[in-house]
N, C-alpha and C positions, 0 to 999 in steps of 0.2 A: 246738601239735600236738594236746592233749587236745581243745580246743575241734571241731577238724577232724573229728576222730573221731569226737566227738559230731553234729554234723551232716550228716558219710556215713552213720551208724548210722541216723540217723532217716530222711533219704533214702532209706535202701536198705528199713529197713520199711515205709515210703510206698507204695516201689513194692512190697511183696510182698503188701503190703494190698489194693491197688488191682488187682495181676495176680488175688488173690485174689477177689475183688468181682469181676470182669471174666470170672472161669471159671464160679463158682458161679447167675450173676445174667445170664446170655450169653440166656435168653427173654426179659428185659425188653426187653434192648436189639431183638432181632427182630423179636418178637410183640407188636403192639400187638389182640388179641383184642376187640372187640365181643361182649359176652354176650347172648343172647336168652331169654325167659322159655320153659317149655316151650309156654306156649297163644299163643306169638304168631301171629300170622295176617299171611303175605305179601299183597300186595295188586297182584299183575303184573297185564298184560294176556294176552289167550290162557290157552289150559288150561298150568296148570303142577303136576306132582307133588311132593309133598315125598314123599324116600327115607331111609329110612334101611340102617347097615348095621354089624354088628357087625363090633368090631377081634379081634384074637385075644384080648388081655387081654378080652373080654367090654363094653368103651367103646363105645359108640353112636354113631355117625357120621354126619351131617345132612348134606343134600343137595338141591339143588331138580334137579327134572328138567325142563325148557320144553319145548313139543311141537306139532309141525306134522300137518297129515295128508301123507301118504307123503313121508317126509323124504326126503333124500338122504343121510343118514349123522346122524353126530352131533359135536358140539365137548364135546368133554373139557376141563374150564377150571380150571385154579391159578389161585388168584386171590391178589393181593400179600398183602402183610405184616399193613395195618389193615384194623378194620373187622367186615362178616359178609356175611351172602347179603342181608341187607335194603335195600344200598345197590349190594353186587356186581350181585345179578340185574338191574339197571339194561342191563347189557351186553348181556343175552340177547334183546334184541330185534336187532340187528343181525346178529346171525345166524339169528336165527329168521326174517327179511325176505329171506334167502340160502335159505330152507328143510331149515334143517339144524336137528336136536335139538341142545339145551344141556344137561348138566348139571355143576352148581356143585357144588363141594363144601366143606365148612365143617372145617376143620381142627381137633385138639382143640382144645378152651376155644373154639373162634371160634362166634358163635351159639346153635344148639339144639345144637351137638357137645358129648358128654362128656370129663371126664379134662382132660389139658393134655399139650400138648408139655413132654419130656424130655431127649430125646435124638433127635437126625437119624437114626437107624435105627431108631425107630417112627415117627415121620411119612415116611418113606418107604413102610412096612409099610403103613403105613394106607391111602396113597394108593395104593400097589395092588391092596390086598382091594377095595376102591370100584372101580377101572380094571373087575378082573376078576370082581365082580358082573351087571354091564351086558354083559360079555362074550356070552352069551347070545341079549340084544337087541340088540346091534349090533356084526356082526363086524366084525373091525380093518380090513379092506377097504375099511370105509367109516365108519372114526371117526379124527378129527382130536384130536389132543395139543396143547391151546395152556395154554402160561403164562405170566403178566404176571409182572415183576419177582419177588419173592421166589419165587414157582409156578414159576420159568424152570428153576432146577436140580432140581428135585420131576420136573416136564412131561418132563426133558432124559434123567435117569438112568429112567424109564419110557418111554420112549421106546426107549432103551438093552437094555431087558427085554423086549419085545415090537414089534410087528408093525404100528404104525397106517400109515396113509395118508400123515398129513404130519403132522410134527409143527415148528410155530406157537413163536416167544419173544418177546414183546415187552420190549422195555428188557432183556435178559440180561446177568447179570453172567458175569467170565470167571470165577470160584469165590468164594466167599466168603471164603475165606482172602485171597486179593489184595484185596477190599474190605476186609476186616479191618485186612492193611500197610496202606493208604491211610489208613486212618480213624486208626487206632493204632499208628502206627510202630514206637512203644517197648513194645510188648507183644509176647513171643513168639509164633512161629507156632502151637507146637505147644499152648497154651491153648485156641486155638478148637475148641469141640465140636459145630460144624455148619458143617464146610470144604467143603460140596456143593460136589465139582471137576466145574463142568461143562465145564472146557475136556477133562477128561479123558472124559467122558461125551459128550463130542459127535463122538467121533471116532470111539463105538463104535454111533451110530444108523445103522441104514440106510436109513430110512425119508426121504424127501425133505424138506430144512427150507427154514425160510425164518425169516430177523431182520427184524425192528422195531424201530428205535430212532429216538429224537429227537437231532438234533444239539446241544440246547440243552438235554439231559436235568441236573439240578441234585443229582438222587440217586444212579444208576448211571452213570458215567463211559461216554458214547460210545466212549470209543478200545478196552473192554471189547469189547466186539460188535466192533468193527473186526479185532483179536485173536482173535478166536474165529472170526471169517470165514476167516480165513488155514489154520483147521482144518474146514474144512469142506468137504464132497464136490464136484467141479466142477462138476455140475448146481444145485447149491445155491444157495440167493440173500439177499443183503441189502436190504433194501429201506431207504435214508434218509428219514426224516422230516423236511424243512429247517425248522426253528424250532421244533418240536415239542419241548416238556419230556416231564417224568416223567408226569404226572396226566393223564390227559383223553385216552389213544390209542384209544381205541375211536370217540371222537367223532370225531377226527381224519379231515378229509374224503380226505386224502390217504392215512391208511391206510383208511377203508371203501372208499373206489376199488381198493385194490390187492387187498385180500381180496376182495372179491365176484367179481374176476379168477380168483384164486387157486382158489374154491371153483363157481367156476361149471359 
């Protein structure tokens, strides 16, 4: 019996170690950040501006702007989890080919961005002092909300806050919390400190959406978007990607066909 005891004892510290490590350490697992020096120099095609934009905390905010003559609007772009704008801005030609402005935005730590994600109610924060910057130069009339995977609940609850045109998910999770159970079964819910519920946030946009996902997606669980379809307005729409994975939906001939629809 002593022996038992000793071995639930250590088991149950196992786990309160690891629930521990899994609360305090919950950026590593999200945010895989690309750092950039301050003098790097992008190297797009077309006129493109670098923006920047102070957070309330006083953090500097990086941002590439791509630029058409007389656009038709602009795409507002979350961009996933790795990486920075020196691999992202790769995308902004495919919109810019639609004649729409891009701009990218670089998360803290991602890039030329200052500071580091902390907590889900400042990278929220963030991403709407940036939203409502541009505000100005591109009324919501005519700007598009899209986010790629991690950017989907960022895109989804700004969306939720204001006014755009349509707001864009590609790969969306149905909350981070249900990716969480998936991932960690045996970890409590209430641990996770960036549960961005977008299923709960998509029922409160008014603005016309549209999903992208791949059937074959290997990161974000398809049947996710399928779920979140079922909350969504009846003009609304999913669009299947057949074969299509996680990586590479921009390239995706099948989604550039359906956005150039979309935005035409």
């Amino acid at each position: 019996m002593k022996v038992v005891l000793i071995v639930v004892s250590v088991v149950a510290a196992l786990y309160v170690l690891l629930c521990g490590i899994l609360y305090f350490k919950q950026e590593k697992l999200l945010f895989a950040p690309t750092h950039l020096p301050a003098g790097y120099q992008f190297h797009f095609p077309g006129q493109v501006e670098e923006r920047w934009t102070t957070a309330a905390d006083g953090t500097q905010l990086h941002g590439l702007l791509f630029k058409v003559p007389e656009p038709k609007g602009l795409i507002f772009y979350l961009h996933g989890n790795g990486g920075a704008l020196d691999s992202w801005g790769d995308a902004a030609a495919t919109y810019t080919a639609l004649h729409y402005d891009m701009f990218l935005l670089d998360y803290r730590g991602y890039g030329k961005s200052g500071g580091s994600i902390s907590n889900q109610g400042q990278m929220l924060a963030d991403v709407d002092t940036v939203y409502r910057q541009l505000l100005p130069e591109y009324p919501e009339n005519r700007t598009v909300i899209l986010g790629y995977s991690l950017g989907t609940g960022p895109a989804t609850w700004l969306a939720a806050r204001h006014h755009p045109k349509l707001l864009v998910l590609q790969a969306p999770y149905f909350s981070m919390r249900d990716m969480a159970a998936r991932l960690y079964p045996f970890v409590p819910g209430f641990l996770l400190r960036y549960p961005m519920p977008t299923n709960e946030l998509i029922t409160q946009v008014s603005a016309p959406i549209v999903l992208f996902h791949g059937d074959r997606d290997e990161v974000i669980d398809y049947n996710s978007t399928l779920r979140l379809k079922a909350l969504l307005k009846p003009t609304d729409r999913l669009v299947v990607l057949p074969g299509a994975r996680h990586n590479g939906m921009t390239d995706n001939s099948d989604y550039r066909r359906e956005i150039a629809q979309l935005l035409k």
